[in-house]
C-alpha angles and dihedrals in degrees: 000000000000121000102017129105114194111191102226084209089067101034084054095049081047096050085038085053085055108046092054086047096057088039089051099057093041085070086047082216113161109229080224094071095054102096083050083054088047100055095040096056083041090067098036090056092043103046107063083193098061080042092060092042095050083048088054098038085054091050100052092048091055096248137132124273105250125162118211110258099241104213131246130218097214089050111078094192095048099088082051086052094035092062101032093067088040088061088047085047101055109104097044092054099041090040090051103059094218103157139048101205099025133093139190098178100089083048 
């Protein structure tokens, strides 16, 4: 096409923009819901107790042994990450029973 520049800088951050779109609502996750992910991956990587039950509830169910991806501000493809294994992970955390005050179900 004559006459047109396109900045390859700008056409990649655009492609980039709609990949994580269309991964985003694959996972049919609510950007609301985000801060509840936060602070339930939050506990789970800071308890090595919780850890150890959510090994052992995987286990028992026959499933692989997976961790949640905890994200990180400076990834931008980390809170994609961070819910999606959540959503893998939702049987075995809301199965376990591995927290008192947390819940996986309105993930």
């Amino acid at each position: 096409m004559r006459g047109i520049e396109l900045d390859p800088a700008k056409t990649a951050k655009a492609m980039v923009e709609t990949k994580y779109q269309q991964e985003k609502e694959k996972t049919k996750v609510e950007v609301q819901k985000v801060p509840a992910a936060r602070k339930l991956v939050g506990y789970f990587r800071s308890s090595t107790t919780v850890k150890e039950k959510l090994d052992l509830v995987q286990e028992h169910m026959g499933k692989p042994k997976k961790k949640l991806i905890q994200e990180v501000e400076t990834r931008w493809y980390s809170s994609f990450q961070m819910l999606e294994r959540l959503v893998e992970l939702r049987e075995p955390v809301s199965t376990g029973r591995l927290t008192n005050w947390y819940s996986c179900a309105d993930l």
